[in-house]
N, C-alpha and C positions, 0 to 999 in steps of 0.2 A: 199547720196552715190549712182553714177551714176553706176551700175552693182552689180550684187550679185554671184562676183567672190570671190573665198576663200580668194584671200586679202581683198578683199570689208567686208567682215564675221569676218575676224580675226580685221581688224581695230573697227569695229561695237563691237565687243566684248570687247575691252579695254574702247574704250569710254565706252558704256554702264556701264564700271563697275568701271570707275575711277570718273565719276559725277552721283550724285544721281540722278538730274533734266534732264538731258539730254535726246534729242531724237533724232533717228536717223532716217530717211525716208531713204528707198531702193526704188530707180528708176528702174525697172529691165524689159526689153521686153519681156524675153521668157513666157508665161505663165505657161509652166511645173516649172520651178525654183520657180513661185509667189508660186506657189499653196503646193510647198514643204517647202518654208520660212512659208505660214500661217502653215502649217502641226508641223513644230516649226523642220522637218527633217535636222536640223542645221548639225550632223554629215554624212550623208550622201553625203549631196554637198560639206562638207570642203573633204570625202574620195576620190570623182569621180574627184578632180580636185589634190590633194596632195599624193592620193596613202594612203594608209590602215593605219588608226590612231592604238595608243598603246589602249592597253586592257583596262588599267586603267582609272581613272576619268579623263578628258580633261578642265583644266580651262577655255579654248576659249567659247566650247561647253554648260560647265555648265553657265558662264555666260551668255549667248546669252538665255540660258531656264529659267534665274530666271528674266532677264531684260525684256522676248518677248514682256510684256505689254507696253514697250518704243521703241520699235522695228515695225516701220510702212514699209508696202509695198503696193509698188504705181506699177501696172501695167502699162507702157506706155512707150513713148519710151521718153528720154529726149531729146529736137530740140537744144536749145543753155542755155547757163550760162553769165549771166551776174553780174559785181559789184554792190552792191549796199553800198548807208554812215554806215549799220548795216552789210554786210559781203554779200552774192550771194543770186540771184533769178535763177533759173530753170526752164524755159519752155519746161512744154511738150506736148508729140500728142493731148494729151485730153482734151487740152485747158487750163490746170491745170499750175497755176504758183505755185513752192514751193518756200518758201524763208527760208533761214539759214544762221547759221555763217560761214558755208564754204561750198565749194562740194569737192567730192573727186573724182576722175576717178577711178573706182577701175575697169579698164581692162587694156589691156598694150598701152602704146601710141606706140610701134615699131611693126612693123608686124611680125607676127607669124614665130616661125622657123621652117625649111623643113619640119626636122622629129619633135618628141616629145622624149626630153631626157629620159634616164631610169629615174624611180623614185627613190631616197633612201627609205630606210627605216627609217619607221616613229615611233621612236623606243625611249625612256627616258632612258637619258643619263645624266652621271654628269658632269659638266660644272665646271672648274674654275673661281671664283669669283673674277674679275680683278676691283681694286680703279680706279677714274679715273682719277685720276693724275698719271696712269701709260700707261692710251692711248696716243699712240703718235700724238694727236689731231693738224692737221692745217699744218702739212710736208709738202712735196712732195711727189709722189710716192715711189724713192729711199729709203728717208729715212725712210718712213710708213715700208717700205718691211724689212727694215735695224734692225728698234724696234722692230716690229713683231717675228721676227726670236730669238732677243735679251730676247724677253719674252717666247719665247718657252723653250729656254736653260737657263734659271733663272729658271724658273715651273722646268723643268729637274733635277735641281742641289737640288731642294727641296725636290725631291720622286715624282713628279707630273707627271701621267703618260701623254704622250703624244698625246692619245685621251682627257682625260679632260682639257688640255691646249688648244686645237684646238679650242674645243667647246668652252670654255670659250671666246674665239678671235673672235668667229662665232659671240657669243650672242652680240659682239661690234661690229661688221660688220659694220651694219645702221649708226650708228657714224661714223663713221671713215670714211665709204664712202660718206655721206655726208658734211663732213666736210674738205673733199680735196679741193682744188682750182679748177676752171672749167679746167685748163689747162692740171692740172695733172690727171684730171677724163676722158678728153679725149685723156691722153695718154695713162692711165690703157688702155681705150676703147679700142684704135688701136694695143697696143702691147704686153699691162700686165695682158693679159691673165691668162698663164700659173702661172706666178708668184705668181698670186693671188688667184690662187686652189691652188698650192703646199703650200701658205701661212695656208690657211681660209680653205684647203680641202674642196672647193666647185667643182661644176659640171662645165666643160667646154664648154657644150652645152645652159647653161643657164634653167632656171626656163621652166616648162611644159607649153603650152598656152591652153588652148582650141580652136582649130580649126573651129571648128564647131560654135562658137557666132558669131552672125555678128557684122560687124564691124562699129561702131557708124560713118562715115566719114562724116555725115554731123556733128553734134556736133564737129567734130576734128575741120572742116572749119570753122566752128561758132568760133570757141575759136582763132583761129590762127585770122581768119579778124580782132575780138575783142584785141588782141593784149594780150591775156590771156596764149596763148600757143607760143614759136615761135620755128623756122623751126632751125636744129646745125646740123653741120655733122653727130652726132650721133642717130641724129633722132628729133623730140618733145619735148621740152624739156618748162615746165614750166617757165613763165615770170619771172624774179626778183620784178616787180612790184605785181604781182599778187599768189606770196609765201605767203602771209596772209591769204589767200582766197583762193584757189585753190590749192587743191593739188594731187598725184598720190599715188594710194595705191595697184597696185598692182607688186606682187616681182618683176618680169621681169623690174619695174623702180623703186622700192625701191631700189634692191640688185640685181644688175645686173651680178655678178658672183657669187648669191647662187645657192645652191642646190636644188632641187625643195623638201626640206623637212621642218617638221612640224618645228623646231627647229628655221630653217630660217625665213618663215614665220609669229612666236608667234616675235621672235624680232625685227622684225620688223616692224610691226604693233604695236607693244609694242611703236618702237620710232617715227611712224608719228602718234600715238593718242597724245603722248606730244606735237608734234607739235601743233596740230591741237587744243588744248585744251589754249595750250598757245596764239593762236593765237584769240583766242573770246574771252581775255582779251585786247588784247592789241588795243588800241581805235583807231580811223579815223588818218591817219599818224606818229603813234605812235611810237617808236623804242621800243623792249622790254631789261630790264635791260640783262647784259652779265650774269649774274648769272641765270636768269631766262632760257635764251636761252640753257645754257650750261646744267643745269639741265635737261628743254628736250630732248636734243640731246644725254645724254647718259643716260635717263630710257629706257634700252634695256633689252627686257629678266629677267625684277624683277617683 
């Protein structure tokens, strides 16, 4: 896990608690942030970067305090990522090679925005529990927007208030937006903004960043020369060759019209730990079965 940003934390928290055996190494430069992950001050950095957690018990939080003893941090800075025939090797400052079944960027691969959106609030909320042969998995946009709307007013027609219908479509977000075609995710990008908060009642400004981290650009160049990241109108955008192994875990490229709330965040972390979990099965060129794949793709928010 290359940063020890709140998605780098929330992902860290699902693995941890979906494989007994698992471990996860945090690659983290800042030394105030090491020295608060040894402290186990887990909820305070998911607060400073998601805005004021709910009162009550936090699944993210407690898991990350029953796992800490699988939970390493490696102060330094990561230099590059490479493939290896068992999944990535990480080099970093301190001459330290780590090796694992994947790495994750858990900072944003697009540059920070001007301002820093409001925050929502970080608040437990009831969500409707949607089957998934009721997501409209693999559309286009139009028609995503089309279903979307067709499920709000079916929840409607049921008694389903219109905040739990939201949420429930929220906690599928990650699916749904992964699962679009590049074409139509970079049309979301350019023009389906708005459509996509009035849908998902997400933020228009996009996820909070932190400003103040600096910015890994040598690992970027690393990865980009490597042929690990490459360059789209939209920004950075992870290989198709190197989705097995490589991946992005923070919201700003999970879910790129969430809200900067905990809700957002648990789901999706929720759906790139399936990935990422699916993917240290599946062997040197392997395709994974549709069934397999489709089950990660919508363990969202459970």
């Amino acid at each position: 896990m290359i940063g020890a940003s709140a998605g780098g934390l929330g992902l860290a928290s699902h693995l941890l608690r979906r494989e007994a055996r698992v471990q996860v190494t945090v690659i983290e430069t800042q030394p105030s942030r090491c020295r608060r992950l040894r402290r186990g001050e887990f909820a305070a950095l998911l607060s400073a970067e998601m805005g004021p957690l709910p009162l009550g018990p936090l699944h993210l939080i407690e898991a990350l305090e029953r796992h800490a003893g699988r939970l390493h941090v490696a102060e330094t800075t990561c230099l590059s990522v490479a493939a290896t025939p068992q999944g990535v090797a990480a080099r970093a400052a301190d001459g330290t090679t780590y090796l694992g079944r994947a790495a994750v960027l858990a900072f944003a691969l697009q540059p920070p925005a001007p301002t820093a959106p409001p925050r929502g609030e970080a608040t437990s909320i009831r969500a409707l529990r949607l089957d998934p042969v009721d997501l409209p998995l693999g559309t286009g946009a139009a028609a995503l927007v089309r279903a979307l709307r067709t499920l709000v007013r079916q929840a409607g027609d049921r008694g389903v208030g219109l905040d739990e219908a939201v949420a429930g479509l929220r906690l599928s977000a990650p699916a749904l937006w992964h699962d679009l075609p590049d074409e139509a995710r970079e049309r979301l990008l350019r023009h389906g903004r708005r459509a996509w908060e009035r849908v998902l009642g997400g933020d228009a400004t996009g996820p909070a960043t932190r400003r103040d981290a600096p910015r890994p650009k040598a690992l970027l160049r690393d990865l980009v020369v490597r042929g690990l990241l490459l360059p789209r109108a939209t920004g950075l955008a992870v290989a198709p060759g190197a989705a097995d192994r490589l991946f992005a875990g923070h919201p700003a490229d999970l879910m790129p019209y969430a809200a900067p709330r905990l809700l957002d965040l648990d789901a999706a972390c929720a759906w790139l730990a399936g990935r990422v979990a699916l993917a240290g099965r599946v062997g040197e060129g392997a395709v994974a079965p549709a069934e397999a794949r489709e089950d990660a793709a919508l363990r969202c928010g459970r």
